[in-house]
N, C-alpha and C positions, 0 to 999 in steps of 0.2 A: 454190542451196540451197532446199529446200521449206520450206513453210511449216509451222512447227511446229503442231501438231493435240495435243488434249488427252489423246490418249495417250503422245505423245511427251512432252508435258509430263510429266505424272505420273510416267514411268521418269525425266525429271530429276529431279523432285522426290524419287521414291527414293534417287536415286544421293548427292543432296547429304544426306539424310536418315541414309544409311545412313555418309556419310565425317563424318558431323557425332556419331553413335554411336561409329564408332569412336574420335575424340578425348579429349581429357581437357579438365575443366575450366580447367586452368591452361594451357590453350592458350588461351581465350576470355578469361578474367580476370587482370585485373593489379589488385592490393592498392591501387598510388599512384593508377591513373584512376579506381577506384573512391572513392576519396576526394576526386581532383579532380571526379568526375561529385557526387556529393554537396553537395561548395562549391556546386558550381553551380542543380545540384536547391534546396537548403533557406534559400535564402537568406531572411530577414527577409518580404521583400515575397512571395515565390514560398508561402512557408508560411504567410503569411496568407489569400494565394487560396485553396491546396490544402485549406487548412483549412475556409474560408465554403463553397466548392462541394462538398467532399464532407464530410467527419466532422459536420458543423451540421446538415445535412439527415438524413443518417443517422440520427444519434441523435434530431431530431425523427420523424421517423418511425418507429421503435422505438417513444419513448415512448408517443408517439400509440397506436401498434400495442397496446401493453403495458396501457394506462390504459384499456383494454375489455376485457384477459382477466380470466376467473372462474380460471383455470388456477393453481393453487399451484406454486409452489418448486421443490418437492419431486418436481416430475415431469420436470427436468431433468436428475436424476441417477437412476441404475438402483440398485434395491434392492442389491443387493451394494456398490455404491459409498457409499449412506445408511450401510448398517451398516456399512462398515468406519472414513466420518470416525466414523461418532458412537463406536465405540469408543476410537477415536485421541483424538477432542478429549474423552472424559471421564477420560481419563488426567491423572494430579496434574498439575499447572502450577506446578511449581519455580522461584521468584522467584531471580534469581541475586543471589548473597550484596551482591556489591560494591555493588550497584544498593539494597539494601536497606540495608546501613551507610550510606552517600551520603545516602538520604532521611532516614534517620531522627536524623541529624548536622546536616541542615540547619538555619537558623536560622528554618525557617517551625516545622518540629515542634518545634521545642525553645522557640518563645515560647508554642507550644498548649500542649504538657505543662507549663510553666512557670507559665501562665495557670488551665487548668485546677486545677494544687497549689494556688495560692495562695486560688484562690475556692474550691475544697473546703475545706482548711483553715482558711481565716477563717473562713465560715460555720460549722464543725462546735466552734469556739472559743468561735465569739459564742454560739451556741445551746448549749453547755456554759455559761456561766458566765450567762449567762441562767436557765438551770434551775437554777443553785446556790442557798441558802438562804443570806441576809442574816447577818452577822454584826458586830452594832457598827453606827455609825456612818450612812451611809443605808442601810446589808441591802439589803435584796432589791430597793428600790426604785432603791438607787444603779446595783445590779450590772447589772438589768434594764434604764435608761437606758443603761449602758456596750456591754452585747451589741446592743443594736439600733443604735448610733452605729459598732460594728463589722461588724453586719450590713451595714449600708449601702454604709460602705466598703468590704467585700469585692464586695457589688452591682457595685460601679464597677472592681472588679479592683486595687484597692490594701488596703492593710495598717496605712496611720497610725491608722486606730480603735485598733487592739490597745495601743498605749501603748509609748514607746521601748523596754525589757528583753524586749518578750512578740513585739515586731514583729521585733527583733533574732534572737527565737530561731523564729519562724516561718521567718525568709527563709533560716537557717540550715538547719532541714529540710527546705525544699524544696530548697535548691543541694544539699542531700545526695541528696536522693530522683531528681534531673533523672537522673545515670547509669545506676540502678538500673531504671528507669521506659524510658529509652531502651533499654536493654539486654532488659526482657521484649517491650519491643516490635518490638526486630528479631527474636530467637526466636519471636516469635506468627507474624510472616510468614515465616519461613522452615521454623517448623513443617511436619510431615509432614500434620498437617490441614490448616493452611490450601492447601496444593496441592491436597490432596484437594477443598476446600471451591471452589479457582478451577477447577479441572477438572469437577467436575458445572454450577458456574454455566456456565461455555464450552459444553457440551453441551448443557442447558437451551438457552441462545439460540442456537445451530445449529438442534435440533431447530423451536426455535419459529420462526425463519425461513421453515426447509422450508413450514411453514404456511401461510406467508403467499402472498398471489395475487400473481400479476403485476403489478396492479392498483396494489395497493400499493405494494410496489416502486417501480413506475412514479412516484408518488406523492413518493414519498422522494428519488427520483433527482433529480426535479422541483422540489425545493426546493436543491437545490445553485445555486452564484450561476454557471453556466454562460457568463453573457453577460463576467463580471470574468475568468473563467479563459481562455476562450477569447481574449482578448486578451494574454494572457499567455504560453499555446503558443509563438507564435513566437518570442517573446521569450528565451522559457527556451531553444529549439533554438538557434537564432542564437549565445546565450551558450556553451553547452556546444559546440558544435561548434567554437568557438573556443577552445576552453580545450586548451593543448597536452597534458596529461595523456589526455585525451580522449583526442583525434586517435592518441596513440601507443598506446592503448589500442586504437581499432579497427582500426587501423593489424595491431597483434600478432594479433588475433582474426581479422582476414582473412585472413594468411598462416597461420593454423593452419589454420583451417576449409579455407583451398582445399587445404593438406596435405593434411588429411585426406579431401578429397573427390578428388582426383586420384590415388587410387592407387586410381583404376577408371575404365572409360570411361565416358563420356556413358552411351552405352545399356546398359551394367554397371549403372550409375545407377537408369537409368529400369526396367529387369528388376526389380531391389530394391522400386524402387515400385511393378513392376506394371503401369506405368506408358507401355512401348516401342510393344504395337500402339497402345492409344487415342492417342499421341501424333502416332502413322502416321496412322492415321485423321483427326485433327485439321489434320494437313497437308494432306491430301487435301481435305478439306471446303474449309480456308478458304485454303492455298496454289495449288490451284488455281486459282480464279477471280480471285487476286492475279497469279498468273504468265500464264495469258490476257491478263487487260491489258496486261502487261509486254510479254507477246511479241507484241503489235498495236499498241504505242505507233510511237511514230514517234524517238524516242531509240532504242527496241531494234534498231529498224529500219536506223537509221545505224549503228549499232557494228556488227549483223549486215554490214554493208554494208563495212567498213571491215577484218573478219577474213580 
């Protein structure tokens, strides 16, 4: 048998190029060793490495890259792409209803509206009866020592200044007022303006983004605590990959995908992308000078030897 020469190679490489086109991908992949290759790929220690050798240096070199451009935002998306978010994000921004009864039910808004009644009210009590005119007894001077001793108190967010019958019938109108008061207040957010009102803000800070350089950016990015999170990467993989919900979730998602990718061949595939000669070519470049070795090793040599 001659010795294989690098055109005889290349027509193998064809030939295995051309039987590996005609295939399907569900002849290559299997869903289970994909997820056992995975166990094995992401484990705890393995995605810590993968992490410090590449994603760390990456993104420092980005930033680095980023924290010297003059280049804005706004040159990363093409004109047709700008106008059409910024029409999109200046569209109303509808607070969904549940989310807004929920908030405005809580017990944080209902001690502010509460708190707020009650120091409106006191004060607008003490300062009525402050400016009243003296009648009998100490007038103007009594009434004037009683509003500023309810000033005070309403200062501090209580009501004992008013006197038991008046403190009685304040706390009365504000338990009244708390539903009425809640209730214009989920109507204001749910209002046709206020969407309108979050929808130019959203647009507003889009556009002003686009403005901003790389620089900044870079800047921003830069303040994120990167050293606490990246310790955390593996952490959080290792967990979720463990989590059976997971697993049977990618599990479902690989058997669809490879459905759907196996009712075409390989190079049915790669035609779609475009993708068949430069793949040709790619073989040629870097599987030749791999199959030259091969076929001058001294392994290939024995198996040739053995056929």
């Amino acid at each position: 048998m001659s010795e294989p020469n690098d055109s005889s190679l290349l027509e193998l490489l064809d030939l295995a190029f051309d039987a590996l086109c005609a295939s399907r991908v569900s002849d290559w992949v299997d869903p289970d060793r994909v997820l056992a290759a995975v166990d094995l790929a992401l484990t705890l220690e393995r995605v810590t490495g993968w992490h410090a050798r590449l994603v760390v240096p990456v993104r420092t070199r980005l930033l680095a890259r980023a924290a010297k451009s003059r280049i804005r935002l706004g040159a990363w998306l093409p004109a047709e792409a700008t106008a059409s978010l910024t029409e999109l994000l200046g569209q109303p921004v509808r607070l969904p209803r549940k989310a807004i009864d929920e908030l405005v039910a809580s017990e944080q808004v209902r001690e502010t509206v509460r708190t707020t009644l009650q120091e409106t009210l006191s004060s607008l009590v003490s300062k009525v009866i402050a400016g009243a005119p003296g009648v009998g007894g100490g007038g103007l001077r009594d009434a004037l020592s009683w509003g500023a001793r309810a000033a005070a108190s309403a200062g501090k967010g209580l009501l004992g200044g008013l006197g038991g019958g008046l403190q009685d019938r304040v706390r009365e109108v504000i338990d009244g007022s708390m539903a009425l008061v809640q209730r214009r207040i989920a109507e204001r957010l749910a209002s046709e303006e206020t969407a309108r009102a979050l929808g130019a803000r959203r647009q507003k800070l889009f556009l002003s983004t686009l403005e901003k350089t790389e620089a900044e950016a870079a800047q921003a990015l830069g303040r994120v605590p990167h050293e606490h999170l990246d310790g955390l990467v593996p952490q959080v993989t290792a967990h979720n990959l463990a989590r059976p919900e997971v697993r049977e979730g990618l599990k479902a998602e690989l058997h669809a995908v490879l459905e759907d990718l196996s009712r075409h061949t390989v190079g049915e595939l790669l035609d779609q992308a475009g993708l068949r000669d430069a793949t040709r070519q790619w073989l040629h470049a870097h599987g030749l000078p791999f199959a030259r070795t091969l076929a001058h090793s001294a392994a290939f040599n024995a198996w040739r030897a053995r056929m």
